[in-house]
C-alpha positions as CSV (number, residue, x, y, z in Angstrom):
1,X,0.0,0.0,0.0
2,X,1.3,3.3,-0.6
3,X,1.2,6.9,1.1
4,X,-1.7,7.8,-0.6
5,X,-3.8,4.4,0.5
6,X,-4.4,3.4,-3.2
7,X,-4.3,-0.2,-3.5
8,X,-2.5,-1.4,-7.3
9,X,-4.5,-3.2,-9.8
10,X,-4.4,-7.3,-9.3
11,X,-1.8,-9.2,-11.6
12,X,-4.0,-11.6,-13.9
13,X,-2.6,-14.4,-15.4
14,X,-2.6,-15.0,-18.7
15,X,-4.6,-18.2,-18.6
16,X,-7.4,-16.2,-16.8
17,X,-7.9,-13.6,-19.0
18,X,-11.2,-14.8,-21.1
19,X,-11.8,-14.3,-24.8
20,X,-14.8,-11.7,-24.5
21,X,-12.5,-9.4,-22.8
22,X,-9.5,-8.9,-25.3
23,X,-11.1,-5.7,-27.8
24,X,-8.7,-6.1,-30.4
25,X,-8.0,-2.2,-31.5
26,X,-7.6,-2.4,-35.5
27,X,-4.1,-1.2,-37.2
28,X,-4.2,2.6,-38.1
29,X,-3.2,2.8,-41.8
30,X,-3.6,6.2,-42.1
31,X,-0.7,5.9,-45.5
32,X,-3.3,4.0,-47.2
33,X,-6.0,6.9,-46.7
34,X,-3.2,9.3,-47.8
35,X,-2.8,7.8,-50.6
36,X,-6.1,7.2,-51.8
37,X,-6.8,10.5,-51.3
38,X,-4.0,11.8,-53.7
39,X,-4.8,8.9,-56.1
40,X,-8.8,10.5,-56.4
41,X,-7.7,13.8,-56.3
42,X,-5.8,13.2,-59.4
43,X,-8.5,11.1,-61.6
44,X,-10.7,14.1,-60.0
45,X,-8.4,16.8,-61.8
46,X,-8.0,15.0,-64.9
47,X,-11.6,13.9,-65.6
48,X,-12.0,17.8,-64.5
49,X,-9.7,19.1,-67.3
50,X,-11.1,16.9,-69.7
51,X,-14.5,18.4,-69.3
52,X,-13.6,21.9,-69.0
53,X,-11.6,21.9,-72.4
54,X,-14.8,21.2,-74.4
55,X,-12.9,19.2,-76.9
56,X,-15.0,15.7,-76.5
57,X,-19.1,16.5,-77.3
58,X,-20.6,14.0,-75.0
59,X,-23.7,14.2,-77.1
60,X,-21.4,12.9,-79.8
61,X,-20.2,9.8,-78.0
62,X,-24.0,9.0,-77.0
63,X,-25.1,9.1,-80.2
64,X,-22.4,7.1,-81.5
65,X,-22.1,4.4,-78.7
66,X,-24.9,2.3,-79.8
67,X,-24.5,3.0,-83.5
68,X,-25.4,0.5,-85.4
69,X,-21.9,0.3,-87.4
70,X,-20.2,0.6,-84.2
71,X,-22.3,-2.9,-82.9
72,X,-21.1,-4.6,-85.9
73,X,-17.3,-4.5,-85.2
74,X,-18.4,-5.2,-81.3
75,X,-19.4,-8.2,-82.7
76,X,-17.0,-8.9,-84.8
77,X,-14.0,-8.5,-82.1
78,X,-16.3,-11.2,-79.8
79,X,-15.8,-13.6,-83.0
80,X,-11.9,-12.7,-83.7
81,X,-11.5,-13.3,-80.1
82,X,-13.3,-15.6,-79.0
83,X,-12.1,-18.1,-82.3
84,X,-8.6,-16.8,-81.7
85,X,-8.3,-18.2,-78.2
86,X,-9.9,-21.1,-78.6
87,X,-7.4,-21.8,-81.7
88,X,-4.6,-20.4,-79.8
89,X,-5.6,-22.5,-76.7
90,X,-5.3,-26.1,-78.7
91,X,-2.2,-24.7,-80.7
92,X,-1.1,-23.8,-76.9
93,X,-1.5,-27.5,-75.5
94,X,0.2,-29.6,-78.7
95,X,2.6,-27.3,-78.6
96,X,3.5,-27.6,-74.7
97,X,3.0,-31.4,-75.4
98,X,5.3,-31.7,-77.8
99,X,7.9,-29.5,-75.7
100,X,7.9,-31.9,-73.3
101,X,8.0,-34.8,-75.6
102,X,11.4,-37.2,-75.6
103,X,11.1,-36.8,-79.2
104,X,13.8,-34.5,-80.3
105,X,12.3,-33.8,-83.2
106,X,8.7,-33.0,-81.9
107,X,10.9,-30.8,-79.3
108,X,12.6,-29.0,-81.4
109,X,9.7,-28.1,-83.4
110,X,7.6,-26.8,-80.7
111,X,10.6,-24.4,-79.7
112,X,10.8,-23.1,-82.8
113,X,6.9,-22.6,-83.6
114,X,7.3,-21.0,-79.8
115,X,10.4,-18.7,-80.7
116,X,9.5,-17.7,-84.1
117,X,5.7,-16.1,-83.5
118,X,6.9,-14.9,-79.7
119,X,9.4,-13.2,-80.7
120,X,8.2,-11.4,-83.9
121,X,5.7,-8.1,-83.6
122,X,1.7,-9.3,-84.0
123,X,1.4,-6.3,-86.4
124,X,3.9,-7.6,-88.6
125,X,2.7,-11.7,-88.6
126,X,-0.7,-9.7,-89.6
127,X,1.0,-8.0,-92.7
128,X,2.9,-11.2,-93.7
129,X,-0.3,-13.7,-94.3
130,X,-2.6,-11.1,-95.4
131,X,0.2,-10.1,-97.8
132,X,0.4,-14.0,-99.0
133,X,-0.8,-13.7,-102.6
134,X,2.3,-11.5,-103.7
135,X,4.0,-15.0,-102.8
136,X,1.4,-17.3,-104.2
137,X,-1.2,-17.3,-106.8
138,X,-2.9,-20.3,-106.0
139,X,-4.1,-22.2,-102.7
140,X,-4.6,-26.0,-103.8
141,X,-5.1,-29.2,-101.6
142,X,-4.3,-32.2,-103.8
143,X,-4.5,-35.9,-102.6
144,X,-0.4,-37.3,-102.4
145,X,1.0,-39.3,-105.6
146,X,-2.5,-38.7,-107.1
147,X,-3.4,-36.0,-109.4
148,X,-6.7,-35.4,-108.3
149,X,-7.4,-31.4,-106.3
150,X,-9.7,-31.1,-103.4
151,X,-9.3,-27.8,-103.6
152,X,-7.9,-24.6,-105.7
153,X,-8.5,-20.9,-105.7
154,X,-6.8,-18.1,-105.9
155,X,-4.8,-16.9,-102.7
156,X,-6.7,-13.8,-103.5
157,X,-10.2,-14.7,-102.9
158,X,-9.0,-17.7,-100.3
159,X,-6.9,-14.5,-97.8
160,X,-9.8,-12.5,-97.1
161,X,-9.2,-10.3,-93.8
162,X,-11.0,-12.5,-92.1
163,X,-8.8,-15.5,-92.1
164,X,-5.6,-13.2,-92.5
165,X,-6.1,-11.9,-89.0
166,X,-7.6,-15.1,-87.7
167,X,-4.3,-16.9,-89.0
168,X,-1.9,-14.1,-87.7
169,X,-3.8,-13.6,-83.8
170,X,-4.1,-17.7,-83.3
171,X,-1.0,-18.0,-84.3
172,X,0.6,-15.8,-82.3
173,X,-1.4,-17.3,-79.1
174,X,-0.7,-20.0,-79.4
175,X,3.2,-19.4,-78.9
176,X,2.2,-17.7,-75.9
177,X,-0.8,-20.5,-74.4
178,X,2.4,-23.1,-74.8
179,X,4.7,-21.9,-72.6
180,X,1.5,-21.4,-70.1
181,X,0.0,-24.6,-70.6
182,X,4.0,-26.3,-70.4
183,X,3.8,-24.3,-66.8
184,X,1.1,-25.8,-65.6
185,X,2.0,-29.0,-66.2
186,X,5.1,-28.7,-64.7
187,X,3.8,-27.6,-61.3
188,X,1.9,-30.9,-61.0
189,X,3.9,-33.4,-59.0
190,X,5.8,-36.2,-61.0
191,X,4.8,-38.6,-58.3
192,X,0.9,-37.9,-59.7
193,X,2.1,-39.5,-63.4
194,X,4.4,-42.1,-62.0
195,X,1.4,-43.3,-59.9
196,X,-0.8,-43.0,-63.1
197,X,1.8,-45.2,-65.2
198,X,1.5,-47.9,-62.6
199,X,-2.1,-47.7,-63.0
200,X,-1.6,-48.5,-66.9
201,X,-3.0,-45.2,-68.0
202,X,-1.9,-44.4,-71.3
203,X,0.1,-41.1,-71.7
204,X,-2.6,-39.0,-73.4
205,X,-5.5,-40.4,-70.9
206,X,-2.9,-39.0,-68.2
207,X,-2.6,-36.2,-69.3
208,X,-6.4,-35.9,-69.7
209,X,-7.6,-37.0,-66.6
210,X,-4.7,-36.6,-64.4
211,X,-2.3,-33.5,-65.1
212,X,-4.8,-30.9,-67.0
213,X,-7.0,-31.0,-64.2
214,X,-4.5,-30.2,-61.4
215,X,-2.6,-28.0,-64.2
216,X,-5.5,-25.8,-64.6
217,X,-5.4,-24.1,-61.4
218,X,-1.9,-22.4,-62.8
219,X,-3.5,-22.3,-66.2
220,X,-6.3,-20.6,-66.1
221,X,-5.1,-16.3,-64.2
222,X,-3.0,-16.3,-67.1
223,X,-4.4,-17.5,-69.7
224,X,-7.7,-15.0,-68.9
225,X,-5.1,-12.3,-68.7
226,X,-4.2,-13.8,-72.3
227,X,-7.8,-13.5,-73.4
228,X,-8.3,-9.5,-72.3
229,X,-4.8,-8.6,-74.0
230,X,-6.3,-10.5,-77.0
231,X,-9.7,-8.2,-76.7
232,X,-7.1,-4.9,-77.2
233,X,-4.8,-6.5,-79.7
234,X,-7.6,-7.5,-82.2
235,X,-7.8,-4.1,-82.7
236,X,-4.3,-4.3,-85.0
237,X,-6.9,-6.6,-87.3
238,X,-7.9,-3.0,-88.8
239,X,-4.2,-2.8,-90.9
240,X,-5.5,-5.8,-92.6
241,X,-9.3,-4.6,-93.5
242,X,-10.9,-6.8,-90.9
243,X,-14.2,-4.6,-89.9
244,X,-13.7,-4.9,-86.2
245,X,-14.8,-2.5,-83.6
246,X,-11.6,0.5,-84.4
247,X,-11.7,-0.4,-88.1
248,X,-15.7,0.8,-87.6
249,X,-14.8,3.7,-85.3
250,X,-12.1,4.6,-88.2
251,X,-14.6,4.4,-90.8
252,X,-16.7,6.5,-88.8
253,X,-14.4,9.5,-88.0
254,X,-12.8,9.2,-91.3
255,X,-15.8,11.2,-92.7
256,X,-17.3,13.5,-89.7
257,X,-14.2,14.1,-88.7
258,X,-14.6,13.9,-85.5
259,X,-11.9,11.2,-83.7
260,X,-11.8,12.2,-79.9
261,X,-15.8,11.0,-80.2
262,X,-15.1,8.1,-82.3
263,X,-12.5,6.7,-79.9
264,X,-13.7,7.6,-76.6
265,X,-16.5,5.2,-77.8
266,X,-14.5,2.2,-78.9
267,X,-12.6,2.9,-75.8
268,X,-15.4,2.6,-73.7
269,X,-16.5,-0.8,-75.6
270,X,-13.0,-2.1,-74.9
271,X,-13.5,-1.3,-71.2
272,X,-16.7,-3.8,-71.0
273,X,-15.4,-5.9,-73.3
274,X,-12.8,-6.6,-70.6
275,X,-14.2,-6.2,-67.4
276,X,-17.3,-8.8,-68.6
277,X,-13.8,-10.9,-69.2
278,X,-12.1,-10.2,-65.7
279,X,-15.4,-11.4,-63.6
280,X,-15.6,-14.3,-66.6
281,X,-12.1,-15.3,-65.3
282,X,-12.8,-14.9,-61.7
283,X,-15.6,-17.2,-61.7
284,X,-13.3,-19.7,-63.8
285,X,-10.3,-19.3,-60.8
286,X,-12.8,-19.9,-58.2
287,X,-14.5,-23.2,-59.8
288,X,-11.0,-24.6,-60.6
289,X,-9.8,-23.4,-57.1
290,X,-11.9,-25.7,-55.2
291,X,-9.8,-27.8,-53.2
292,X,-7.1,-26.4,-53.2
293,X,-7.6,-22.9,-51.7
294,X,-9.5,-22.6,-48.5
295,X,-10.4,-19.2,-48.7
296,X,-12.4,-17.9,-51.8
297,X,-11.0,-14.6,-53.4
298,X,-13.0,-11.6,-53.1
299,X,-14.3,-10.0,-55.8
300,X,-12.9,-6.0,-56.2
301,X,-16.2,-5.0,-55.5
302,X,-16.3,-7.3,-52.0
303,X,-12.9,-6.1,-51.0
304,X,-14.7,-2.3,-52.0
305,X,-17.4,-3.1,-49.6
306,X,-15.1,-4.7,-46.9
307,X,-13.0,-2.0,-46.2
308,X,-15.2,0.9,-46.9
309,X,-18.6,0.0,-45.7
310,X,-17.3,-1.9,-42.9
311,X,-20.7,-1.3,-40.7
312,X,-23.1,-2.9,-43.0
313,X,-21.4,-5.8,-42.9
314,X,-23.4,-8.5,-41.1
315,X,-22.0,-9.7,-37.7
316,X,-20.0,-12.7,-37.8
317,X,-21.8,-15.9,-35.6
């Protein structure tokens, strides 16, 4: 006891101390506020200048952003795309296949297909097929030490833009859905195929039921990131006459005259274009995710609501 007659507080042991007392007090992170205020302050002072300087008419872009022409190369960019990946996605898995074949042939064939459309510009692989009938006149399919044609036409008429960007943007997928597809299936563990060759599974029914399905947990973020690059790059598909949705804003602009319009529309496609493909892919992560992650991700909209609406949140049981 001291001079003033105070008594001091009891020592509590630790193992005394029940759970309904501790109030956890939450982590200050008053960085994060700083910077998210600098980060809205700056979209608010650019989307400010933009509208003061008068040079986009917003009546312009409404008109426009449901115009018929402007629908057609929407849905022509789907098909491109769409046909594209899924082109680019079997190209992806023989490819990977035969990377990891003991065939040194098949090997070296796959790293060549890989290095070759990888490592040259989309833009140009675009130029060069649709450019093909300056190399050859005709296109014919003939049956082997038989002189009877399938097929003939002139590369002309056979290299429309259509299949000239469809050639060039598979293509060129494909090199990169090999080397994503030949990651996945090296993260699933050797024991897995050893187990399945003592089975008697045969290679391919392995790989079919055994490694793709593990694989496509590693598979699938990137290749989705692969499919929303692929929404923006069709767009090069206009050097080659391929009507999709710039080729239509081009077309547009190219006689009003008036471009900011034009492409703040086909910009604003693009954006829904690849956010529907970004909660596509999230959905696609989660499903193949099951399993292995206990913990669902959050959607940017529940991580939104988590940390800034905290109170409407429903008490956990």
């Amino acid at each position: 006891m001291d001079a003033g007659g105070s008594q001091p507080p009891p020592v509590v042991a630790a193992d005394e101390i029940r759970a309904d007392e501790i109030r956890p007090v939450p982590v200050r992170h008053r960085g994060r506020w700083l910077a998210a205020a600098v980060i809205l302050a700056l979209v608010a002072w650019v989307v400010s200048a933009a509208a003061g300087s008068g040079a986009v008419d917003v009546a312009i872009v409404r008109r426009f952003l449901f115009n018929r022409t402007i629908l057609v190369g929407v849905r022509n960019t789907l098909l491109i795309s769409l046909l594209a990946q899924a082109a680019g996605i079997v190209l992806g898995v023989v490819a990977a296949v035969m990377r990891m074949s003991t065939n040194p042939v098949l090997r070296v064939s796959s790293w060549f297909y890989v290095w070759l459309f990888r490592g040259t510009p989309v833009l140009v692989q675009l130029v060069l097929w649709f450019s093909l009938p300056l190399v050859f006149e005709l296109v014919a399919i003939k049956v082997p030490f038989v002189d009877i044609t399938i097929y003939q036409a002139p590369m002309v008429d056979f290299m429309t833009p259509f299949k000239a960007a469809l050639l060039g943007l598979a293509l060129n997928e494909g090199a990169y859905m090999a080397e994503i597809v030949r990651a996945g299936i090296i993260s699933v563990d050797e024991g897995q195929v050893d187990a399945a060759k003592a089975l008697g599974m045969h290679p391919l029914l392995t790989l079919r039921r055994i490694v793709l399905p593990q694989a496509m947990r590693v598979i699938i973020p990137p290749t989705g990131n692969e499919f929303i690059s692929l929404l923006k790059t069709s767009s090069l598909a206009s050097v080659v006459l391929y009507p999709e949705l710039f080729r239509r804003a081009q077309d547009i602009y190219s006689t009003n005259l008036r471009t900011l319009e034009l492409l703040v529309v086909a910009s604003l496609w693009y954006l829904l274009l690849t956010s529907v493909a970004s909660v596509g892919q999230y959905f696609l992560e989660r499903h193949f995710a099951r399993g292995a992650a206990r913990v669902r991700p959050e959607t940017v909209l529940a991580q939104v609501g988590r940390n800034l609406l905290p109170r409407l949140r429903r008490p956990s049981p």
